[in-house]
C-alpha positions as CSV (number, residue, x, y, z in Angstrom):
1,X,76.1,102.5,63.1
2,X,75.8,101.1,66.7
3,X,78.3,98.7,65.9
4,X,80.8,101.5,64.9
5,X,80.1,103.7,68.2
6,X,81.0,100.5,70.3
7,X,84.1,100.3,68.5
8,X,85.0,103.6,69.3
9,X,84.2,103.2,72.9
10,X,86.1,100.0,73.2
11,X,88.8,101.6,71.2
12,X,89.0,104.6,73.6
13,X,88.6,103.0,76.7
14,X,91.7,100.6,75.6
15,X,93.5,103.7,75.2
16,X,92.6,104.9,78.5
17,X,93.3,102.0,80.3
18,X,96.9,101.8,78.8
19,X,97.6,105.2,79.7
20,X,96.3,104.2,83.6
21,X,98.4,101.1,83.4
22,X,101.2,103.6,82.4
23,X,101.3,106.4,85.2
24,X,100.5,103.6,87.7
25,X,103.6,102.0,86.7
26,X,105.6,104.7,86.9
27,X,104.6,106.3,90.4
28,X,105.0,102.5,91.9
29,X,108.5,102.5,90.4
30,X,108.8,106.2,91.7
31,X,107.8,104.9,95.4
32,X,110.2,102.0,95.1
33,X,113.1,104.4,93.7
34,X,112.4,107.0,96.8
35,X,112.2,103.8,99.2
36,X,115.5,102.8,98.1
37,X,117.3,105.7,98.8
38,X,115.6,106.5,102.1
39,X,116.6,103.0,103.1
40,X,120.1,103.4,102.0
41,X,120.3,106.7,103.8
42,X,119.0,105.0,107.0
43,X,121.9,102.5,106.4
């Protein structure tokens, strides 16, 4: 039983992590995109 309930967590905090990894990703790529263009602009 224990062992099954630690699976779960470890299962569900993968799947948290991924998703962080995910929207992290995509507002860094977001800040570069908007950097980009602000510094072209500038240009």
């Amino acid at each position: 039983m224990a062992k099954e309930e630690i699976k779960k967590l470890i299962e569900n905090s993968k799947k948290t992590l991924d998703q962080d990894k995910e929207s992290f990703s995509k507002s860094i790529k977001d800040d570069l995109s908007d950097f980009k263009k602000k510094t072209l602009s500038k240009i």
